[in-house]
N, C-alpha and C positions, 0 to 999 in steps of 0.2 A: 752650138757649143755645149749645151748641158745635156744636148742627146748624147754627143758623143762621150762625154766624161759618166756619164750613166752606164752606158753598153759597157765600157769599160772596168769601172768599179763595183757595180751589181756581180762581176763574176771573180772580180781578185781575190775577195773578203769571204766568199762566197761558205766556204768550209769551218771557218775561224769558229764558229756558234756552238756546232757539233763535233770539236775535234775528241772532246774523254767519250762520245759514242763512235766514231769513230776507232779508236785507240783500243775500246772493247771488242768491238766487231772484227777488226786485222789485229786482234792480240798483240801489238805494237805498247811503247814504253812511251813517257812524254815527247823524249829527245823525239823517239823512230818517227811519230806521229805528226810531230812539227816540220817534218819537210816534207809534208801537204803543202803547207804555205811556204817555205823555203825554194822550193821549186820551180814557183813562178818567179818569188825576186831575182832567183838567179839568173834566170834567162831572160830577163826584164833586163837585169845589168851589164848582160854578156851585149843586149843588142840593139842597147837603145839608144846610144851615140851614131851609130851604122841605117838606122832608120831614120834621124834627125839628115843623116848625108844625102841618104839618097831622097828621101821627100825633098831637098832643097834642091833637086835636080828634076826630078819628078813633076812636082806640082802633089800641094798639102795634100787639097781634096781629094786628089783621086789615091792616095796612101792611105788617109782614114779610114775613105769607102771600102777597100779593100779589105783592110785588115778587119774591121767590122764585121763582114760579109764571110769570112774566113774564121773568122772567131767561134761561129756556132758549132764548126766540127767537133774543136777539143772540148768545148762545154757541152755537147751532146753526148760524148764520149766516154766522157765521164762518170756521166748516170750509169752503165754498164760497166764499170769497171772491177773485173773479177778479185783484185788482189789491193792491196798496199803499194806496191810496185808500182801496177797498173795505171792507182789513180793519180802517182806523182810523175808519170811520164807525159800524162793527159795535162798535168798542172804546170809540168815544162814547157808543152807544146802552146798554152792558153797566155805563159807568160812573153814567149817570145812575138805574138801577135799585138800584145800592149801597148807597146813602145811607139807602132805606128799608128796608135788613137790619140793615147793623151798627149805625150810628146811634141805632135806633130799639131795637134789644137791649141797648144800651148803656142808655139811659133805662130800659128796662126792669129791666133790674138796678137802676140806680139809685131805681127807685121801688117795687120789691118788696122789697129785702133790707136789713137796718136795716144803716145808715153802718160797722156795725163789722165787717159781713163783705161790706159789697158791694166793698172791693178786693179781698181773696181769689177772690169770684164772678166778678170784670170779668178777670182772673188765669186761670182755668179758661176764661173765656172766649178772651181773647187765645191762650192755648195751643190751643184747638180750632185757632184761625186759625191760627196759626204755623205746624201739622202743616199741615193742608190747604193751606196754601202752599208750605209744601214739596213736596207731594204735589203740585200742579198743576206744579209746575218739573220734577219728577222725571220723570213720567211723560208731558210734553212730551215730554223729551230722550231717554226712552225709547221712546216707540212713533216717533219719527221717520226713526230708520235702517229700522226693518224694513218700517213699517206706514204712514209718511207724519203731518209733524205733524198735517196736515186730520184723521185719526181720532181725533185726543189730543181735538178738541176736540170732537167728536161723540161721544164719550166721558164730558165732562163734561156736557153738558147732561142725558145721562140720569140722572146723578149727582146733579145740581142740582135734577134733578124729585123724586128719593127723597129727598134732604135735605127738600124742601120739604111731600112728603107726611109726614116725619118731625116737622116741626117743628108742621103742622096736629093729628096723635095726641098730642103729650105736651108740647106748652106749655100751663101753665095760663092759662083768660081771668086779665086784669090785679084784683087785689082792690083795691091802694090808688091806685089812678088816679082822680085828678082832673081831668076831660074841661074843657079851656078853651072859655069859653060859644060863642066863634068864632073863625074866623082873623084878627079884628083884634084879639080880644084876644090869641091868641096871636104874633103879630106885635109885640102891644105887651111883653111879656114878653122875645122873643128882642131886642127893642132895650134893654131894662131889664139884659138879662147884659150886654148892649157896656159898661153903666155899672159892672163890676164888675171892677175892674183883679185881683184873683188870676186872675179867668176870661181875663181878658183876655193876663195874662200866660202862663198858661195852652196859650192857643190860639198863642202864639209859641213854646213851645216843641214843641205839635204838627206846628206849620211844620218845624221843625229833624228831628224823628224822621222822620217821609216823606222829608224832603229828603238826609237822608245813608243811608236804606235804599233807595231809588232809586240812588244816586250810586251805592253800594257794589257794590251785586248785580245794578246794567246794567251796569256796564262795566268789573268784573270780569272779566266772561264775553270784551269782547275782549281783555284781555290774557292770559288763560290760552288761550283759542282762537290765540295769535298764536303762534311763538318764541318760547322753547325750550319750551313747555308743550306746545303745538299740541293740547289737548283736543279729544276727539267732542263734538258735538252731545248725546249720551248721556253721557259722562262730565260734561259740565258740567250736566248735570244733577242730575248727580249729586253734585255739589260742593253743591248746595243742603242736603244731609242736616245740613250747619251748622242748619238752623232747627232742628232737633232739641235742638239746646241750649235755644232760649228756650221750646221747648216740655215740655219737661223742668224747668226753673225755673220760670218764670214763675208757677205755681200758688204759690210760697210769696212771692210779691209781696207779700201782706198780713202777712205775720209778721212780716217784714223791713221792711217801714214800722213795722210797730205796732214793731217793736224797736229801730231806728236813728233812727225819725222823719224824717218824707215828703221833708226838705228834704236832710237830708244824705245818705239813702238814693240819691237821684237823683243828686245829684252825684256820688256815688261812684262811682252806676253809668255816670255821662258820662263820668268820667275813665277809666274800665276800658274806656270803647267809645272812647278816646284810642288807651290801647295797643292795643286790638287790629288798628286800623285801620293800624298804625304799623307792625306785625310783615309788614301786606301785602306793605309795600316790599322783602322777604325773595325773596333770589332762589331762592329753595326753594318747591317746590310744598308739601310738607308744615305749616311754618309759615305759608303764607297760606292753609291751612285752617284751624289754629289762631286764626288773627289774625281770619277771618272767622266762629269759631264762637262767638268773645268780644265781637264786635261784632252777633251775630244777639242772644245773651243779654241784654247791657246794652241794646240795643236796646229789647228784649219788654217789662223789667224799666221804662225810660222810660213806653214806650207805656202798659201798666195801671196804672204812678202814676198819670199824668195822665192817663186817661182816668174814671177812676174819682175823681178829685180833682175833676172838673167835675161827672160824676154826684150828689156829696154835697156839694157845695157850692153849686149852683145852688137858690136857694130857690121857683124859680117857674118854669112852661116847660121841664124837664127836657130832654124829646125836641127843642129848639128850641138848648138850651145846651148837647148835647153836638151839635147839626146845624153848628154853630157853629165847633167843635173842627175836626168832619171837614174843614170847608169848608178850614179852617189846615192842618191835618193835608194836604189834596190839593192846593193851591196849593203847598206845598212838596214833594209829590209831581211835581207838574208842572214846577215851577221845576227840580227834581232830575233830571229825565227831559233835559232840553235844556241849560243852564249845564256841568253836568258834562261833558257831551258837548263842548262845545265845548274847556273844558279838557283834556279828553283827544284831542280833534284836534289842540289845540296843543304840549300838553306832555306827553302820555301818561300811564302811573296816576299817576307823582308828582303829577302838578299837579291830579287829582282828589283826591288823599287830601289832599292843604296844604287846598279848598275843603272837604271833609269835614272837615278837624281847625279849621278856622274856624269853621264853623258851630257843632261841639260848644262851642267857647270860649262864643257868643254865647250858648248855652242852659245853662250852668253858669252864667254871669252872671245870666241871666233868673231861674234860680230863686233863684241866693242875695241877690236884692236884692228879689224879688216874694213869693215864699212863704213863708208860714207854717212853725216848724218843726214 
């Protein structure tokens, strides 16, 4: 499980460190620049219900494997990529492959580990990801001064092949899977979750977690790259080591629901990813580390509630009802990659962090009026 959620996030995040060298290098504007990352949620969203289908037809394992294994073209591809153009076709290509890693490991948990430890499981999960997203930011921003970003990402792809030979040696085949007789019946299944308003509400508030972890940690990076910060390329990547928090937590995701209960737990942890998002506006470099390593946590701590609330809640279609999630989860990755942008062209971080602390509003609302406690 944490190989896979690794291969996978090691190369989403992967550009986020170096987008203002970037943006210099393709003479690109904040907005142009940000559908590097835009790119992949898009095609994350267009196709990640559609890969929840067919894996539950399929069989998990051999979708992960796949997609894994297929994964190193567009992240090799990329290191050569002659244009601006070029590297967001490569970053279309790397998102539509996603969807059948994590997606599809997510049901897996869901459908191997009884209901009372697959949020603790989905937890261990999300923390593989969180490191390896760190570690893809990090290690941007560090081979880029010495070595040129183009190696960071020839770098991963070899990374992405071992994760993927790792994940072939020691995942077990699926024991409680129930192979849907076809893709219409599974199709009928993933329109049977649209009829389940928790799911439903759910998937609204995986909107809201993409959308303010885009907002935060794209453009971030040009305000500490700007006056008085003026960060490297390598130091803002280093500013990522904040994920380290949600990876550090997030593993006891399941205690802390079983001990608060799912509904309050979340909201508490929306309103902690309030303040931390609030301390950004701190003309102190140190406190907007603080302020960013409280909003990577509360974050983590969002993401494995609900993602693991769909896994044990979906009675049917598993792999299709969390495809479903992601689809929400990337369309507020996408909407977050460009809207924030524009807000920050106009009003700079304030007027990103007021859209960030609205959205939290809108997802504390969703839970305390849609879920279960």
């Amino acid at each position: 499980m944490a190989l896979a959620g690794a291969g996978a996030f090691l190369n989403l995040y992967a550009p986020q460190a170096i987008l203002p060298l970037l943006a210099a290098e393709f003479a690109a504007s904040t907005a142009e620049i940000s559908f590097i990352m835009t790119a992949s949620t898009l095609a994350m969203a267009l196709t990640a219900p559609f890969t929840g289908a067919i894996a539950d037809v399929l069989g998990r394992k051999h979708v992960i494997i796949a997609a894994m294994l297929a994964l190193v073209i567009p992240t090799l591809m990329i290191a050569f990529s002659p244009s601006l153009e070029a590297m967001v076709f490569w970053r279309f290509v790397q998102g539509l492959l996603l969807p059948p890693i994590f997606a599809v490991t997510v049901a897996y948990i869901g459908g191997e580990w009884p209901a009372a430890e697959a949020t603790g499981v989905t937890g261990i999960y999300t923390a593989a990801a969180g490191l390896s997203g760190f570690l893809g930011r990090l290690m941007t921003g560090l081979l880029a001064e010495p070595a040129g970003w183009r190696i960071a990402f020839i770098a991963y792809a070899v990374l992405t092949a071992a994760f993927a030979i790792g994940v072939i040696l020691l995942l077990p085949r699926e024991r409680k899977f129930v192979r849907a007789a076809n893709l219409r019946s599974s199709f009928r299944q993933m329109l049977g979750n649209l009829r389940n308003p928790q799911l439903v509400a759910t998937y609204a508030v995986g909107f809201g977690v993409l959308f303010n972890f885009i907002a935060i940690f794209t453009f971030v990076n040009f305000l500490l790259a700007a006056p008085p910060f003026n960060l490297s390329p390598a130091a803002l990547g280093a500013i990522f080591v904040v994920y380290l928090a949600g990876t550090i937590t997030t593993p006891w995701t399941g205690r802390l629901v079983a001990y608060f209960g799912r509904r309050r737990f979340v909201i508490g942890a929306i309103t902690a990813w309030g303040c931390g998002i609030a301390l950004t506006l701190a003309p102190s470099l140190a406190v907007i580390i603080v302020g960013l390593a409280i909003a990577a946590a509360c974050g983590f701590f969002v993401q494995a509630s609900s993602q693991s609330f769909v896994a044990i809640s979906a009675k049917r279609g598993i792999s299709s009802a969390i495809g479903l999630y992601v689809t929400a989860f990337y369309i507020g990755g996408s909407v977050g990659g460009f809207l924030p942008g524009l807000a920050f062209e106009h009003g700079g971080w304030p007027s990103t962090v007021a859209l960030v602390a609205a959205m939290l509003a809108i997802m504390a609302l969703i839970v305390r009026v849609s879920w279960a406690k």
